[in-house]
Structures are given as C-alpha cells and as structure tokens.
C-alpha positions in Angstrom: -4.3 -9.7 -27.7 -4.2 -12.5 -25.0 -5.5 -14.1 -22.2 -3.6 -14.7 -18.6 -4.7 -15.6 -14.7 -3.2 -13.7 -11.6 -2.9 -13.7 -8.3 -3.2 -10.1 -7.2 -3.6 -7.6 -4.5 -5.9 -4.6 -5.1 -4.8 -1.5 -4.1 -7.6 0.6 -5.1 -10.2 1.8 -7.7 -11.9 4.3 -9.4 -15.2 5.3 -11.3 -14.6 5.2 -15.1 -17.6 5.8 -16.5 -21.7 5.4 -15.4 -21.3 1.4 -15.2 -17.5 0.4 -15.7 -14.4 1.0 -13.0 -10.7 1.2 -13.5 -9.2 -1.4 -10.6 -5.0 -0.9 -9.7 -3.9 -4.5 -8.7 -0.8 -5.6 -7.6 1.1 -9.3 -8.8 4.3 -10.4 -7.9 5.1 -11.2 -11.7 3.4 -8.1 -13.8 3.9 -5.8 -10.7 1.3 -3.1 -10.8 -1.5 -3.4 -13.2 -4.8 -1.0 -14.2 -7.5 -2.7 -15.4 -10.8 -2.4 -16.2 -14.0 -4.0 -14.7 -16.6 -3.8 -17.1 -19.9 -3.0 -15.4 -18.6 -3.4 -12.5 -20.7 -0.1 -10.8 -24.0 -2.2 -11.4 -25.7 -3.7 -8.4 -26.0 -7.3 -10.1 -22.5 -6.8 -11.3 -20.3 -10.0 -10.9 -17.6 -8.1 -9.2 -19.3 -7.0 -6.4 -17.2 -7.6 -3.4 -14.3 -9.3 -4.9 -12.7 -5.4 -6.1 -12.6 -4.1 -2.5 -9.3 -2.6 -1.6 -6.7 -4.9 -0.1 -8.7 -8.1 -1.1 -6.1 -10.7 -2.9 -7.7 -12.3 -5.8 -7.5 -14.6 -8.4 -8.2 -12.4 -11.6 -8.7 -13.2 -15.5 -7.8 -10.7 -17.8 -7.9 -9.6 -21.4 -5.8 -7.8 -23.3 -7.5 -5.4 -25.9 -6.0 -2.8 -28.1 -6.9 -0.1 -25.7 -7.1 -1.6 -22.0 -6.6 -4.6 -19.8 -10.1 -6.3 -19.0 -10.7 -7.9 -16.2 -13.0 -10.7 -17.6 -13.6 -13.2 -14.2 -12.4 -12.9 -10.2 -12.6 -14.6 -6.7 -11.5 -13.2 -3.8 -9.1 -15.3 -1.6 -8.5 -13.3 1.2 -10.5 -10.4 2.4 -9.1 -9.5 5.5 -12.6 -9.2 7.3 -10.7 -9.0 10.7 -9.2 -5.6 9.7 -12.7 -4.4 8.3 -13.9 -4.5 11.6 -12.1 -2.2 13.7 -12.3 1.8 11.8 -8.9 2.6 13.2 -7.2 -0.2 11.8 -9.0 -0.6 8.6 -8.3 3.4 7.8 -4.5 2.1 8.4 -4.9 -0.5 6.0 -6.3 1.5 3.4 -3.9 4.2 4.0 -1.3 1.7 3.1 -2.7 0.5 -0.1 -3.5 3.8 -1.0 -0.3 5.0 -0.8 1.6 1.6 -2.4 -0.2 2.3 -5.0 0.5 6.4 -6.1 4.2 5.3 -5.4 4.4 1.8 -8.0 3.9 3.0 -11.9 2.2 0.4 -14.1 4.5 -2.7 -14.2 6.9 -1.8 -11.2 7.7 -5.2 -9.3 9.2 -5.0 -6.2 9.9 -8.6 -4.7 7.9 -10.1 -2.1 5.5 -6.8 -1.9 2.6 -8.8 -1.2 4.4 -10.4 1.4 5.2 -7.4 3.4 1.5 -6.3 3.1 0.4 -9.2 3.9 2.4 -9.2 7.5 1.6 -5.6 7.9 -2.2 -5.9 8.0 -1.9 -9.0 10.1 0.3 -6.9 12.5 -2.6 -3.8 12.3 -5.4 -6.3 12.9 -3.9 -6.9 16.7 -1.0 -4.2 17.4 -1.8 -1.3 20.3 0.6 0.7 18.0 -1.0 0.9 14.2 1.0 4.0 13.7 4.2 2.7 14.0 3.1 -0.3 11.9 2.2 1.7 9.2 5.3 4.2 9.5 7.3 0.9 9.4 5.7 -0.3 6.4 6.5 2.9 4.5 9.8 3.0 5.2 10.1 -1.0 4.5 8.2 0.8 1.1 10.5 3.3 0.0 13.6 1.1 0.6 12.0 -1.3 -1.8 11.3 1.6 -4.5 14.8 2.6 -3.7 14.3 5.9 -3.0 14.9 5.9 0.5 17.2 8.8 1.3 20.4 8.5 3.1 19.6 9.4 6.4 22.7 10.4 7.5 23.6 12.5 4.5 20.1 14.5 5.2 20.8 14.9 8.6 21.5 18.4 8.6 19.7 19.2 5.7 16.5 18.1 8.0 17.2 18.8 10.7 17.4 15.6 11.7 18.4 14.5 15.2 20.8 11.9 15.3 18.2 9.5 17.2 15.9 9.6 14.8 18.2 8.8 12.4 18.5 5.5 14.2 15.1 5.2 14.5 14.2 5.0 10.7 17.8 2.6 10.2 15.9 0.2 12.7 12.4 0.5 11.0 14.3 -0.3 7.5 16.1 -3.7 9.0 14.1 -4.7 11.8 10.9 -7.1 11.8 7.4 -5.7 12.2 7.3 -7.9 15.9 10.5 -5.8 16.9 9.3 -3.0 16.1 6.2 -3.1 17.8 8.2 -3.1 20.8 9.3 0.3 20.1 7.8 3.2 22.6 7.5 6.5 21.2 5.9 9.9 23.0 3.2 11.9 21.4 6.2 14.6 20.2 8.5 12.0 18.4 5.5 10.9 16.6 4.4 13.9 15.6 8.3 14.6 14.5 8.1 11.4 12.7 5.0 11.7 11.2 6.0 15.0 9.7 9.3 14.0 8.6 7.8 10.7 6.9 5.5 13.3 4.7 8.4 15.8 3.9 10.4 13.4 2.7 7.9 11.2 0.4 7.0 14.4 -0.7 10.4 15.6 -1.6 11.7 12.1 -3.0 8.4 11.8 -5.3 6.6 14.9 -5.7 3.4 13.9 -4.8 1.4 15.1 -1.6 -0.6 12.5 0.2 -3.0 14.8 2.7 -4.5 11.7 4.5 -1.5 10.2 4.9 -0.3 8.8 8.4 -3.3 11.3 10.0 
C-alpha cells in the first residue's frame, strides 16, 4: 500500500456504484490509470468539477488491496474555451474517449499529453475540427504502434494511392500544416470510413460515435 501525487489527464468516467465513480486518467509516468473516486456521485462531493473529461489535474491517490483511490484533486486546466462551442467540445470528447478504449492500464506513450494538449487548442479555433481530430488519431495509432503500412494495405483497401499520401502527411506533419489541408465532402467521407475500418480491424473494438 502507498501513497503518490500526479499530474493527469482524464479521459473519462463511469458510475460504479449509487455514490462512488471509476475515473480513467492519463500521466506521462504511470500511463493510463483507473481509479476510484469515492462518493464522488454526491452533490457536496469534493470532486465535483475537477473529474470532467479532458480536465488535467493534480490527483492524490491510494493504493488499497483492491483499487487505486483517488484521495484529493485540483484541476489545472479545464479547457472552458472548448466547453463552449458543442461542435468542438463533442470533438474533444470524441478524442478522449477514444484515447482512452485504445491505452490498457499502465500504457505510456511519450508526450501523449502533449499532443492532446495541442490538439484541443487547435479544435478551440480551427474551421476544420474534422481533420484535427482525424490527424490526432492517426498521430494516436502511430504512437500505439499499430498504425498499418499504408502502402502494404493499399490494395487490400482499396486504397487510392492519394490517400495513402494523405494519412503519411497526417502521421509527420504539424497540426498548423495540416490545417491547411482542403478536402471535399467525398474524401472525407472516404476518410472517415477508412479511419473506422481500420481501428476496427487493428483493435477489434467498434467506436459508433466515432469521427460522426
């Protein structure tokens, strides 16, 4: 049993009984972690509004025999900016939600917060959220490492040669160079679908709300 402090991103939550939650958090050092906030479904609980997704934290934590507790947080960052706008917050969430059905409990992948970090700052004032967050999954799944070889899959896909390119661009190329990127409703459709096939094929897991 013992105590430590984090710096964490949450990526999401869930009832786990009438009064307590189970919160997935994200640190650069533990990677992933599921923890549980006791009480935390009470009205005068002292988590309220420090567990929302996305917020980065400051987090004490316990460790019993059974669970990690989270024992004390403070938010540091709530991204109120993306809260704001439904189009862009549903992004944001998407992204968490997804970062966090790919990462098992104590995956690290370096600089992860990071990349969020840049991404939801891009979402709070892009034109283009879509390709933000199709960039961001592809920046994702080349961190996992189980981003497929595009060109080997070509046929196999379907896959025309340009986008091909495209996704090679998304994987090496900055969020502001991407944005500059100019897509028509068909490729991002084309896109869109191939992005699903193939997190669904490389993981096994279907994600219906993602990139909608």
């Amino acid at each position: 049993m013992r105590r430590f402090s984090a710096k964490c991103i949450i990526l999401g939550h869930k009832d786990l009984s009438e009064n307590d939650k189970f919160v997935f958090l994200y640190n650069e050092e533990m990677g992933k972690i599921k923890a549980v906030a006791k009480g935390a479904r009470k009205i005068t609980s002292k988590f309220t509004g420090h567990l929302e997704t996305l917020n980065i934290c400051t987090a004490e934590f316990y460790i019993s025999p059974r669970n990690i507790l989270i024992t004390e947080i403070s938010t540091d960052e709530n991204f109120r900016n993306v809260r704001e706008n439904l189009e862009t917050l549903s992004g944001a969430l998407q992204i968490a939600e997804i970062t966090d059905k790919l990462l098992y409990e104590n995956q690290k992948l370096e600089n992860l917060i990071k990349l969020i970090q840049k991404t939801i700052s891009h979402l709070s004032k892009t034109k283009k959220p879509l390709l933000i967050s199709m960039a961001y999954m592809i920046k994702l799944l080349d961190k996992i490492g189980i981003i497929p070889d595009f060109k080997a899959i070509e046929n196999e896909f379907n896959l025309e040669q340009k986008y091909r390119k495209f996704f090679e661009y998304l994987k090496t190329k900055t969020l502001t160079e991407i944005e500059k990127i100019h897509l028509t409703k068909e490729e991002t459709s084309n896109i869109k679908n191939f992005l699903n096939r193939i997190i669904e094929e490389e993981t096994g897991k279907t994600f219906k709300s993602f990139l909608i």
